[in-house]
PDB file of the backbone (N, CA, C, O) and the ligand in Angstrom, with CONECT records:
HET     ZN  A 101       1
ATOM      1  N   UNK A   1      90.977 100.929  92.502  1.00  0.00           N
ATOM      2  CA  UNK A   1      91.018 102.226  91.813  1.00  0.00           C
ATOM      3  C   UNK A   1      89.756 103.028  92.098  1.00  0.00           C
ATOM      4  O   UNK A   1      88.753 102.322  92.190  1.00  0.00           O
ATOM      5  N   UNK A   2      89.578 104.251  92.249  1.00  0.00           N
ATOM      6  CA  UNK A   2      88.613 104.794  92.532  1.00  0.00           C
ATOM      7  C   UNK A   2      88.289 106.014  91.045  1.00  0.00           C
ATOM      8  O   UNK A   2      87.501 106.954  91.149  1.00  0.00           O
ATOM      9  N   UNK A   3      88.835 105.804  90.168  1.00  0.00           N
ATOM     10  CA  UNK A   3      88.827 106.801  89.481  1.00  0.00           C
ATOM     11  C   UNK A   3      89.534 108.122  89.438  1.00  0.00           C
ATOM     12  O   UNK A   3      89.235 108.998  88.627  1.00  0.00           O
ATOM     13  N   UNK A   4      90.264 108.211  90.127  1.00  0.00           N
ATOM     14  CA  UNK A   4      90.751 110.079  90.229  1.00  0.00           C
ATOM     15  C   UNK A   4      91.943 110.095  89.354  1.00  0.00           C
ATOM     16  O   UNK A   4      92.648 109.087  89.384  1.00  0.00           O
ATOM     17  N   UNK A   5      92.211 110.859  88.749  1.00  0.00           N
ATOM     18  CA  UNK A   5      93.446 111.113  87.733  1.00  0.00           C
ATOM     19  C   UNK A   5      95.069 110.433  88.137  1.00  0.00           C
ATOM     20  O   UNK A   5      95.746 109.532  87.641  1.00  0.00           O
ATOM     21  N   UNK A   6      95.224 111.203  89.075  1.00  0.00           N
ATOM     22  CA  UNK A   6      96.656 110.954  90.116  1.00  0.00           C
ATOM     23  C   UNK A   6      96.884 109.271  90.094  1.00  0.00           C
ATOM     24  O   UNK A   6      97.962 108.748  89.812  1.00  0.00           O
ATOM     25  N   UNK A   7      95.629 108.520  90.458  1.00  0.00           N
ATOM     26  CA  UNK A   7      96.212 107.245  90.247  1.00  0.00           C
ATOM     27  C   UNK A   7      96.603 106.413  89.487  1.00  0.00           C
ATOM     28  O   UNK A   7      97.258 105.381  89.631  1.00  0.00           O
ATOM     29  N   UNK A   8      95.956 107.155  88.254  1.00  0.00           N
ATOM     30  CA  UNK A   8      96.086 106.611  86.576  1.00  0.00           C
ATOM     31  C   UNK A   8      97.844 106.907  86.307  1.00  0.00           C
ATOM     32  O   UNK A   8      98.694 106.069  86.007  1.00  0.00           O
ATOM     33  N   UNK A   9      97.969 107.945  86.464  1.00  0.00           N
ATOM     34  CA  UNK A   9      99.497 108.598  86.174  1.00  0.00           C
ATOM     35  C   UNK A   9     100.553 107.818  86.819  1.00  0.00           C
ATOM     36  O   UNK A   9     101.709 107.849  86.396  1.00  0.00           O
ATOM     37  N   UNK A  10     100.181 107.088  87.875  1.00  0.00           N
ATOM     38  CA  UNK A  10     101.366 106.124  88.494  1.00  0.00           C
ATOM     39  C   UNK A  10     101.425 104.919  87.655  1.00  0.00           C
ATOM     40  O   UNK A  10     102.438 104.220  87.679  1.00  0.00           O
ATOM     41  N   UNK A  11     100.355 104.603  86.869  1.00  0.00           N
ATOM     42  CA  UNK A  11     100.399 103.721  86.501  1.00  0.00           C
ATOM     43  C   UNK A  11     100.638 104.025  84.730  1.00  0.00           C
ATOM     44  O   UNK A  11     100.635 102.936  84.156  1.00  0.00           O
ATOM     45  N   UNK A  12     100.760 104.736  84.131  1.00  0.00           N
ATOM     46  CA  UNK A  12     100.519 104.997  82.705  1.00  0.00           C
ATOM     47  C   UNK A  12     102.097 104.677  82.179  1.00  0.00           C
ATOM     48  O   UNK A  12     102.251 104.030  81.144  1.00  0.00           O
ATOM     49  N   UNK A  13     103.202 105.143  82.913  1.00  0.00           N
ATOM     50  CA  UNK A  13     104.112 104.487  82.455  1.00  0.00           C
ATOM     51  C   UNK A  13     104.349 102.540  82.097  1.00  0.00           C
ATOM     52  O   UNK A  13     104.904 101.976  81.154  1.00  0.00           O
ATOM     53  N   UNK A  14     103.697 102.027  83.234  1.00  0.00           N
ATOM     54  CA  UNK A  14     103.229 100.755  83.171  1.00  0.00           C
ATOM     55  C   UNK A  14     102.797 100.422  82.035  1.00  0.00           C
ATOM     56  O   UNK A  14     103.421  99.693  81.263  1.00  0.00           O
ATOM     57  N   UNK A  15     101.316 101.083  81.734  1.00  0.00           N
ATOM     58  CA  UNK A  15     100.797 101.125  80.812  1.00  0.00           C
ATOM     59  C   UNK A  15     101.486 101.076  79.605  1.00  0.00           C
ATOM     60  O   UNK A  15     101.346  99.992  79.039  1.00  0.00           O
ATOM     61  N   UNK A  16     102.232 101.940  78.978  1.00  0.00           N
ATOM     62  CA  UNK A  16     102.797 101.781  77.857  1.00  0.00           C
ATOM     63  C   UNK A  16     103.721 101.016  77.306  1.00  0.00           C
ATOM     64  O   UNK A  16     104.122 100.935  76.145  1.00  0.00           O
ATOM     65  N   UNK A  17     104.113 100.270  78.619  1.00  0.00           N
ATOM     66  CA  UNK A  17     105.005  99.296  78.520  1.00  0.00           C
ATOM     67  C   UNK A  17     104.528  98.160  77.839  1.00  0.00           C
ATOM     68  O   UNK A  17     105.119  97.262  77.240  1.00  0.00           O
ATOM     69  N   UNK A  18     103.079  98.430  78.099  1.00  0.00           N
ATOM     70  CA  UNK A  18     102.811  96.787  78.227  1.00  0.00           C
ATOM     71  C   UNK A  18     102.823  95.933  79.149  1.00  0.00           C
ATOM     72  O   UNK A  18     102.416  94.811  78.845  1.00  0.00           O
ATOM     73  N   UNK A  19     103.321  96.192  80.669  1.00  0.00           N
ATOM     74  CA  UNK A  19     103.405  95.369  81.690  1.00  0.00           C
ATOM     75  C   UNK A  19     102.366  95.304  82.253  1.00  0.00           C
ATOM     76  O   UNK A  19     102.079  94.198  82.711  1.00  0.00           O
ATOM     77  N   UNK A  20     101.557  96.242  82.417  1.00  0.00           N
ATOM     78  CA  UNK A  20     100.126  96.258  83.163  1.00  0.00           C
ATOM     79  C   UNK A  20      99.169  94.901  83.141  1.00  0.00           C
ATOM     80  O   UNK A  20      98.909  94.240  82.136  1.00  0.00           O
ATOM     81  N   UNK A  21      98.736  94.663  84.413  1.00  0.00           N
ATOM     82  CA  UNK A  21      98.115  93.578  84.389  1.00  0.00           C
ATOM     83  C   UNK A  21      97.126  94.082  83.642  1.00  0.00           C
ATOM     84  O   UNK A  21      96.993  95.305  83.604  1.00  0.00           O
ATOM     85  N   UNK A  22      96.010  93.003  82.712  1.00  0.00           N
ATOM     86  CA  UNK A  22      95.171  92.894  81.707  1.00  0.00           C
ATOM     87  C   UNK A  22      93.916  94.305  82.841  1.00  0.00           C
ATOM     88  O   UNK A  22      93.827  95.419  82.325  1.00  0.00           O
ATOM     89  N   UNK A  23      93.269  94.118  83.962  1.00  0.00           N
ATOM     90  CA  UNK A  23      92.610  94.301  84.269  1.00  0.00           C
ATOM     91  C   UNK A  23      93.070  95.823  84.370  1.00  0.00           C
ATOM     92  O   UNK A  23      92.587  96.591  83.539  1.00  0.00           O
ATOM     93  N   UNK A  24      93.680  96.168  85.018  1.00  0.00           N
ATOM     94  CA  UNK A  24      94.806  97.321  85.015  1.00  0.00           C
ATOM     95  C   UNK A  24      94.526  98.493  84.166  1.00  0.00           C
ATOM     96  O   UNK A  24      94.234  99.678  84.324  1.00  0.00           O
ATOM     97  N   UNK A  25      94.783  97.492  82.992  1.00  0.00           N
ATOM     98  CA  UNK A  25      95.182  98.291  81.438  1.00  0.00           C
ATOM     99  C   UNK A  25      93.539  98.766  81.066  1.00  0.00           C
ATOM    100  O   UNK A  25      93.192  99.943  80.971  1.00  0.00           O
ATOM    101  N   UNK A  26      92.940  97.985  80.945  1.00  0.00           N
ATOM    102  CA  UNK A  26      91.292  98.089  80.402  1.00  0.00           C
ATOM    103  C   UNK A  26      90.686  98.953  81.428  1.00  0.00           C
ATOM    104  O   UNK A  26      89.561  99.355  81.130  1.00  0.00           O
ATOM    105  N   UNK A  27      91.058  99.259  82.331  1.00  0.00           N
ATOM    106  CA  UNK A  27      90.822 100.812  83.699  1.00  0.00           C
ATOM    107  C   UNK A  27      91.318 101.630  83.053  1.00  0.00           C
ATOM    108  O   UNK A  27      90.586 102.404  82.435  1.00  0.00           O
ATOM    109  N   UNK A  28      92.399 101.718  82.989  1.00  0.00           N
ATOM    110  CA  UNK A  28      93.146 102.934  82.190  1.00  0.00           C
ATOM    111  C   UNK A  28      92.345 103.410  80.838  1.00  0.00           C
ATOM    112  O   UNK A  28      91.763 104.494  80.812  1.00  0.00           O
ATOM    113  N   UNK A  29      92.357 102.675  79.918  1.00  0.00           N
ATOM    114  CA  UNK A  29      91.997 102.498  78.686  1.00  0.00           C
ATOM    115  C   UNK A  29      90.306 103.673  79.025  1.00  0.00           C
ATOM    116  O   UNK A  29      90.229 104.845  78.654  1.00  0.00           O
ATOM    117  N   UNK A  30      89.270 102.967  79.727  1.00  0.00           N
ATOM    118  CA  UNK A  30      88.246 103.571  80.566  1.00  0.00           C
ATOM    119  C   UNK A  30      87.853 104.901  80.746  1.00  0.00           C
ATOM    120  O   UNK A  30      86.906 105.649  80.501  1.00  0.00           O
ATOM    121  N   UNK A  31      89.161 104.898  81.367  1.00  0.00           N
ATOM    122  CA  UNK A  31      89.422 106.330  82.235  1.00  0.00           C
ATOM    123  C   UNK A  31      89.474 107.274  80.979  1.00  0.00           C
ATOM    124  O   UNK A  31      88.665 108.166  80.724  1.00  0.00           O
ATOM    125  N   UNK A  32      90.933 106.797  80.003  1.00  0.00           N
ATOM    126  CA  UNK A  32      91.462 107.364  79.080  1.00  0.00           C
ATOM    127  C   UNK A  32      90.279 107.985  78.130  1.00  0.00           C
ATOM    128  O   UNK A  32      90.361 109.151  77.743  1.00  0.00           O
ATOM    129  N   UNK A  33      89.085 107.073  77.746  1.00  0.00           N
ATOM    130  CA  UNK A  33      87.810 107.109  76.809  1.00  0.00           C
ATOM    131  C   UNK A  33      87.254 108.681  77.364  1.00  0.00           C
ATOM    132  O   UNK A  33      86.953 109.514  76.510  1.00  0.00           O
ATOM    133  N   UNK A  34      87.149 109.000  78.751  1.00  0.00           N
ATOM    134  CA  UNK A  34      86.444 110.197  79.199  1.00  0.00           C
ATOM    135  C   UNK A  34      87.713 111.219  79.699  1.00  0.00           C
ATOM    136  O   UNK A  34      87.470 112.368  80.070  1.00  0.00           O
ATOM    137  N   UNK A  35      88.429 110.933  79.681  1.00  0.00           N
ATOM    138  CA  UNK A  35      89.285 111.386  80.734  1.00  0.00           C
ATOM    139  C   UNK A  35      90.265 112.869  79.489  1.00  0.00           C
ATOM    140  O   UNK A  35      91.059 112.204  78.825  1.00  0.00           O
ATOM    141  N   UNK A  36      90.380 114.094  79.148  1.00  0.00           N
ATOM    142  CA  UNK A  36      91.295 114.069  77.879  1.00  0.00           C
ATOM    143  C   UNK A  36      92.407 114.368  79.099  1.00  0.00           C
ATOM    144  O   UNK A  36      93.507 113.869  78.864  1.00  0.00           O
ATOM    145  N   UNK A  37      92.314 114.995  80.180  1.00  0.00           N
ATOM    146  CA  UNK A  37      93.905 115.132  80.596  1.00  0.00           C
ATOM    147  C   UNK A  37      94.822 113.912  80.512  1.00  0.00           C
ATOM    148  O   UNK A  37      96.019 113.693  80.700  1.00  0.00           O
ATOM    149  N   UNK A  38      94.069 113.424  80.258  1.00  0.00           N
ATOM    150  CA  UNK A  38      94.727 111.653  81.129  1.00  0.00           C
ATOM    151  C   UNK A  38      95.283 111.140  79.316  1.00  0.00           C
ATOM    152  O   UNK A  38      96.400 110.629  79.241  1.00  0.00           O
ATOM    153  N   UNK A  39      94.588 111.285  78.186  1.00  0.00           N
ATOM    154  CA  UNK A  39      94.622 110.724  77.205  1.00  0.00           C
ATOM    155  C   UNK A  39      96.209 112.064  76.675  1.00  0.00           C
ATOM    156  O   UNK A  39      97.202 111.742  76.023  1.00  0.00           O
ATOM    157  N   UNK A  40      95.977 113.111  77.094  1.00  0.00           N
ATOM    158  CA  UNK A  40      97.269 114.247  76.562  1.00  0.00           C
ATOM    159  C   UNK A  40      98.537 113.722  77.750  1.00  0.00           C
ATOM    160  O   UNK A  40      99.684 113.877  77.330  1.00  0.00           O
ATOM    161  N   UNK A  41      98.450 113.331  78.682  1.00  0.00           N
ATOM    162  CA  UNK A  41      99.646 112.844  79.013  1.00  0.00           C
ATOM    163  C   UNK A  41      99.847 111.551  78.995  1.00  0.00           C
ATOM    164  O   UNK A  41     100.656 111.026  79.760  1.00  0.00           O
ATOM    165  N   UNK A  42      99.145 110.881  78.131  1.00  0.00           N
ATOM    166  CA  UNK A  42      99.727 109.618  77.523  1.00  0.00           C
ATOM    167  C   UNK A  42     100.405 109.696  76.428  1.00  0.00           C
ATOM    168  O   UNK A  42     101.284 108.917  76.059  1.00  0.00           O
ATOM    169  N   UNK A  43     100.041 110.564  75.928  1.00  0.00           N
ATOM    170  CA  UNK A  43     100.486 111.505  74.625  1.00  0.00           C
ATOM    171  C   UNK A  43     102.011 111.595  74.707  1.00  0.00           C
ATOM    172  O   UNK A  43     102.980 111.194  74.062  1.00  0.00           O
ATOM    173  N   UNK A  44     101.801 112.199  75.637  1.00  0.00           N
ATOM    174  CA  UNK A  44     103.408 112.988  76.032  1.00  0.00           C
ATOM    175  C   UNK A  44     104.097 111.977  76.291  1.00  0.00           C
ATOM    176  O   UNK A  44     105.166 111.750  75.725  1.00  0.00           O
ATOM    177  N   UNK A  45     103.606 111.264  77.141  1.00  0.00           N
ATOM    178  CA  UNK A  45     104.654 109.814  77.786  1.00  0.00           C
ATOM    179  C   UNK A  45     105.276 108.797  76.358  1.00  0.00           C
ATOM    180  O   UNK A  45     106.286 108.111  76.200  1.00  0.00           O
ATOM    181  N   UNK A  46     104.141 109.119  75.530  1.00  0.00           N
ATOM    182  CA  UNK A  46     104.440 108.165  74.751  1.00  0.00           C
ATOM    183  C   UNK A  46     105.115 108.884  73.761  1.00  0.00           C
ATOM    184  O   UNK A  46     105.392 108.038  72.910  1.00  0.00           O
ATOM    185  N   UNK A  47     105.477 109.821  73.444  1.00  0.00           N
ATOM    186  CA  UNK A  47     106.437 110.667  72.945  1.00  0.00           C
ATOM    187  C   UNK A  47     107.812 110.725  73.281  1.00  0.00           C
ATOM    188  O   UNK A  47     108.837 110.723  72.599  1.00  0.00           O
ATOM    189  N   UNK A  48     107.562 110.781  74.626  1.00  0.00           N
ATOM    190  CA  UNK A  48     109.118 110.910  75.327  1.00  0.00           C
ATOM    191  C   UNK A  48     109.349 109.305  75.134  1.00  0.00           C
ATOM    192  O   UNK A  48     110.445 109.150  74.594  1.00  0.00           O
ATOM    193  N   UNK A  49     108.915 108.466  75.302  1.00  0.00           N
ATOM    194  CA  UNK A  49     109.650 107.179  75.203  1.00  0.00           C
ATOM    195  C   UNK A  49     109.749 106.389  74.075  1.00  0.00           C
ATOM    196  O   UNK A  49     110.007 105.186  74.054  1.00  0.00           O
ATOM    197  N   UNK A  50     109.491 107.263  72.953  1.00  0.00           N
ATOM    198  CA  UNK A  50     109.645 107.185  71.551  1.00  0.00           C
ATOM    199  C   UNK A  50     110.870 107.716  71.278  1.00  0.00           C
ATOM    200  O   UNK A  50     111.680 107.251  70.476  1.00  0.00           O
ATOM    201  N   UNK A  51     111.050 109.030  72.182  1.00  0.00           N
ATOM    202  CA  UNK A  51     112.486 109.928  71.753  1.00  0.00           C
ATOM    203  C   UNK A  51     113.291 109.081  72.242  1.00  0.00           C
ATOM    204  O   UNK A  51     114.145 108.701  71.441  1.00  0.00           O
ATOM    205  N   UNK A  52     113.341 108.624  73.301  1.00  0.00           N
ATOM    206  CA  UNK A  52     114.280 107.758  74.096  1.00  0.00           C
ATOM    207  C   UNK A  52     114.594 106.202  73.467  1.00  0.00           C
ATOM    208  O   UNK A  52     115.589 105.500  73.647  1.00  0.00           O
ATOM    209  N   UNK A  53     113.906 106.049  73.014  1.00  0.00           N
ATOM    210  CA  UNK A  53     114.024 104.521  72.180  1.00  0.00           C
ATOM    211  C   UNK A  53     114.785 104.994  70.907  1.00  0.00           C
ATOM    212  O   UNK A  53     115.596 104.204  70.424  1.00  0.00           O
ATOM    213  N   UNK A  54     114.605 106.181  70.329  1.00  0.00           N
ATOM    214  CA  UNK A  54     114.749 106.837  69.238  1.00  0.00           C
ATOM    215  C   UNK A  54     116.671 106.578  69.329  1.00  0.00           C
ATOM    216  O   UNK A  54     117.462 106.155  68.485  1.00  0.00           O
ATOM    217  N   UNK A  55     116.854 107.034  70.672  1.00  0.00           N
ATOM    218  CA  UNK A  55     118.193 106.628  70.662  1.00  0.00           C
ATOM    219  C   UNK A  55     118.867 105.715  71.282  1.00  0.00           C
ATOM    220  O   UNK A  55     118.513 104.626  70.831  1.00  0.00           O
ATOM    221  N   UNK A  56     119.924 105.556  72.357  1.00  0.00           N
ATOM    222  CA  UNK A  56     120.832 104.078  72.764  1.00  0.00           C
ATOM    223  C   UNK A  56     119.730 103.570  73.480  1.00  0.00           C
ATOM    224  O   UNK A  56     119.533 102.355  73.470  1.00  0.00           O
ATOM    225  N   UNK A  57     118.556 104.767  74.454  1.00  0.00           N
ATOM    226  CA  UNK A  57     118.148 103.243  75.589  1.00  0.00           C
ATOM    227  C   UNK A  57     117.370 102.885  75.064  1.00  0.00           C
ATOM    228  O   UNK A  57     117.012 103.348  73.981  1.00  0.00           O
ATOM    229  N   UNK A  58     116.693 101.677  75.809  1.00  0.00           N
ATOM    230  CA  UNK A  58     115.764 100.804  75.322  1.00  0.00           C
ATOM    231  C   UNK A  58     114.769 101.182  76.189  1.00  0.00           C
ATOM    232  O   UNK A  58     113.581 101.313  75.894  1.00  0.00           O
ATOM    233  N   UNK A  59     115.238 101.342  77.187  1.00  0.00           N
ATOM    234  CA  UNK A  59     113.374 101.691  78.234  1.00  0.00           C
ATOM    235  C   UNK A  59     113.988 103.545  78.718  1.00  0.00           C
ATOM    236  O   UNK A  59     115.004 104.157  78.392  1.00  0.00           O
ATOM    237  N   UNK A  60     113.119 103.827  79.367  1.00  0.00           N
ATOM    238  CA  UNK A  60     113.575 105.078  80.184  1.00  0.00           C
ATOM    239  C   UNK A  60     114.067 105.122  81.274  1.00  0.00           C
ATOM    240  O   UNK A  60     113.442 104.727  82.258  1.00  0.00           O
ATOM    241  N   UNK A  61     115.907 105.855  81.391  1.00  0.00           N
ATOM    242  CA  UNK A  61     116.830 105.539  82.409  1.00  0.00           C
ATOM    243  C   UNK A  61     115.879 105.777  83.373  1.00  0.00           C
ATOM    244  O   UNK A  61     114.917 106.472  83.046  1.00  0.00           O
ATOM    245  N   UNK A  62     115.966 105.218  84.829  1.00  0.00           N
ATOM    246  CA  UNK A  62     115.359 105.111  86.072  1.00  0.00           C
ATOM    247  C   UNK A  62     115.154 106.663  86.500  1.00  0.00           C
ATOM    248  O   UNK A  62     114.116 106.927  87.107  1.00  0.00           O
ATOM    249  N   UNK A  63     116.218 107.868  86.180  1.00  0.00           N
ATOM    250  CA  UNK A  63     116.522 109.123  86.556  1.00  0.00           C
ATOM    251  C   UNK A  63     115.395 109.717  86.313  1.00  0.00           C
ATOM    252  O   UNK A  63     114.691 110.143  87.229  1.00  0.00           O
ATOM    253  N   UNK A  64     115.048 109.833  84.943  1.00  0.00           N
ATOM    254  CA  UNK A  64     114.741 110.276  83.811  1.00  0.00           C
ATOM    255  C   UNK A  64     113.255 110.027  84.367  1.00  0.00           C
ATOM    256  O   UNK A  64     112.537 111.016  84.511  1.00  0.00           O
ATOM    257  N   UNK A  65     112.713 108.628  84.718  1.00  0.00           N
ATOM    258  CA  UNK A  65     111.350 107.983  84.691  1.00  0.00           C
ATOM    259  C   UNK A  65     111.149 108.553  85.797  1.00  0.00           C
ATOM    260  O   UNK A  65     110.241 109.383  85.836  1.00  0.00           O
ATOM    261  N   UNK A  66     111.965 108.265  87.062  1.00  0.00           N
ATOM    262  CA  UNK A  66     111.184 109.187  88.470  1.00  0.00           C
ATOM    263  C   UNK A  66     111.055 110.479  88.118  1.00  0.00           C
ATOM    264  O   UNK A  66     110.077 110.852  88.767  1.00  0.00           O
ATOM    265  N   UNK A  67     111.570 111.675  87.286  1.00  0.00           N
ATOM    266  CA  UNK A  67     111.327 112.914  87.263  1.00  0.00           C
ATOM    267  C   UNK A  67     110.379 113.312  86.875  1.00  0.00           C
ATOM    268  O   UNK A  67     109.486 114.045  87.299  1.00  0.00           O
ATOM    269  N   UNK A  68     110.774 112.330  85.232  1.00  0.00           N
ATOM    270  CA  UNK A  68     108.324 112.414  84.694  1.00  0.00           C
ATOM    271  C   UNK A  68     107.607 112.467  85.851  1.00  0.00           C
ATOM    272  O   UNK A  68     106.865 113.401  86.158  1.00  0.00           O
ATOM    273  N   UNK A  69     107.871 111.187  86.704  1.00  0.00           N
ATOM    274  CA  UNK A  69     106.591 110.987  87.411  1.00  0.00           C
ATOM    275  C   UNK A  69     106.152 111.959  88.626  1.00  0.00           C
ATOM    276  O   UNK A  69     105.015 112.189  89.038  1.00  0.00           O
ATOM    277  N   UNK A  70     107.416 112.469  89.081  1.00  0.00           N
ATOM    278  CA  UNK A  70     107.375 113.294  90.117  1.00  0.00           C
ATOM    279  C   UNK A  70     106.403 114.806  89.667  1.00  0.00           C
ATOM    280  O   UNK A  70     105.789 115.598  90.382  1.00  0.00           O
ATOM    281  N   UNK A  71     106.629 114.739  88.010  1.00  0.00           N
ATOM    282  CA  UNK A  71     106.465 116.375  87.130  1.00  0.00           C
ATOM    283  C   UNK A  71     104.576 115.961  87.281  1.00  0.00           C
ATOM    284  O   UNK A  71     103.610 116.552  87.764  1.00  0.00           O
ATOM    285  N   UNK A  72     104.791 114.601  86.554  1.00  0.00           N
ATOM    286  CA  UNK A  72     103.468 114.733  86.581  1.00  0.00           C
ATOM    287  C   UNK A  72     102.300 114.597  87.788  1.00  0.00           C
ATOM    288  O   UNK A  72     101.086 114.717  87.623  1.00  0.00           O
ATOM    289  N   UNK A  73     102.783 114.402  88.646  1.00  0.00           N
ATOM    290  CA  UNK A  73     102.062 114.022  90.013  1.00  0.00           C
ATOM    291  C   UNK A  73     102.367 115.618  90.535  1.00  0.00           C
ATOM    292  O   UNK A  73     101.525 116.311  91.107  1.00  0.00           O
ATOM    293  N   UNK A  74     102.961 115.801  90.397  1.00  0.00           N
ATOM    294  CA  UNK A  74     102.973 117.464  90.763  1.00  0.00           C
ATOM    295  C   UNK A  74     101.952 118.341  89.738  1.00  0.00           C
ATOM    296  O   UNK A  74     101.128 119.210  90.026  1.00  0.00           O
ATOM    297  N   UNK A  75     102.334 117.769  88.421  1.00  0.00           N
ATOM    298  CA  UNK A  75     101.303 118.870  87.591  1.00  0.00           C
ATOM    299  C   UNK A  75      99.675 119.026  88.164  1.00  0.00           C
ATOM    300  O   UNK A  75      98.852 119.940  88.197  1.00  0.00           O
ATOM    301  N   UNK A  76      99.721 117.402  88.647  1.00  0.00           N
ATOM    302  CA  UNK A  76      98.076 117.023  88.858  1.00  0.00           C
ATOM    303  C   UNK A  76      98.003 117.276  90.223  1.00  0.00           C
ATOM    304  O   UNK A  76      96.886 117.674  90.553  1.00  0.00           O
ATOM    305  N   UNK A  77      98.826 117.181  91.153  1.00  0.00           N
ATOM    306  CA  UNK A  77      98.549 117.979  92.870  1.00  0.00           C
ATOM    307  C   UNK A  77      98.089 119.288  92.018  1.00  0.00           C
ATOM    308  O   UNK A  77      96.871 119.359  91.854  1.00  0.00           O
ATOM    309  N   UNK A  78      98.805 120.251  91.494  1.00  0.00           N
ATOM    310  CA  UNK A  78      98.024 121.354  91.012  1.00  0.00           C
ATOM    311  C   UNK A  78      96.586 121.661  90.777  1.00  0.00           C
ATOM    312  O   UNK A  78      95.662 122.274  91.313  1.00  0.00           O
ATOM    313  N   UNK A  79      96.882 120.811  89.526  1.00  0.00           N
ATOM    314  CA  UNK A  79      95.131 121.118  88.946  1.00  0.00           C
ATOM    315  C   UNK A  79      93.979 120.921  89.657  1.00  0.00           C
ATOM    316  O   UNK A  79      92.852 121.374  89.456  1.00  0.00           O
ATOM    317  N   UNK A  80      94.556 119.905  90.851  1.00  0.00           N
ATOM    318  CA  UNK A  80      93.374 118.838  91.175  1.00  0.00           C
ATOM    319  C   UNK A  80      93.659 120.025  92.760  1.00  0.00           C
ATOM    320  O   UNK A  80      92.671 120.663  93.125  1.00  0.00           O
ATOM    321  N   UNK A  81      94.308 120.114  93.149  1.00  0.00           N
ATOM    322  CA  UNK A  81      94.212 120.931  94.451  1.00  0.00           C
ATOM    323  C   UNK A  81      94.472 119.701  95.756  1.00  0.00           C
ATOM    324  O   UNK A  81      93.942 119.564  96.858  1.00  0.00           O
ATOM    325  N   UNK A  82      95.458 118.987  95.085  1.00  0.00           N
ATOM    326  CA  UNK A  82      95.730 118.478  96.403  1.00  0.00           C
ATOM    327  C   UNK A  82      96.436 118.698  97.241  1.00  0.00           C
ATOM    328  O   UNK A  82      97.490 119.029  96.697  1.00  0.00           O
ATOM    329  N   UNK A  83      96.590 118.743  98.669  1.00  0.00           N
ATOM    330  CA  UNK A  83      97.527 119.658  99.579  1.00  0.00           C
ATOM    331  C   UNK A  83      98.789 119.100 100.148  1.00  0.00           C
ATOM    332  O   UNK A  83      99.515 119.804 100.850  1.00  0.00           O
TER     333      UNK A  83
HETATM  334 ZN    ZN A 101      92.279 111.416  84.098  1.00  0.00          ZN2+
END
């Protein structure tokens, strides 16, 4: 990991799962301490998969999970100016 936002976000769904390896998670966690973009779209993630638990599924349909990730890796190519 080198620190940059974009790589946290591939992994934050992980993260909330709980699947993240121990070492993984305590990077994130890290990042999250300084980081607030990173701590507001954990926010969100963890919102949406509250709504979603809220009803029949149990995790977030596969559809659903690549689009977050695509939204958010796009939000952050933005901010961050990647080309
Ligand atoms: Zn960040």
């Amino acid at each position: 990991m080198t620190g940059k936002c974009p790589e946290y976000v591939n992994e934050l769904n992980d993260y909330l799962d709980g699947s993240l390896d121990s070492g993984i998670c305590a990077e994130i966690e890290k990042h999250l301490g300084k980081c607030q973009n990173c701590r507001i779209m954990v926010d969100t993630l963890k919102q949406t998969v509250k709504l979603c638990r809220g009803g029949k599924e149990e995790s977030l349909p596969p559809a659903l999970e690549s689009r977050l990730n695509n939204l958010l890796k796009a939000k952050w190519d933005k901010k961050f100016g990647k080309k």
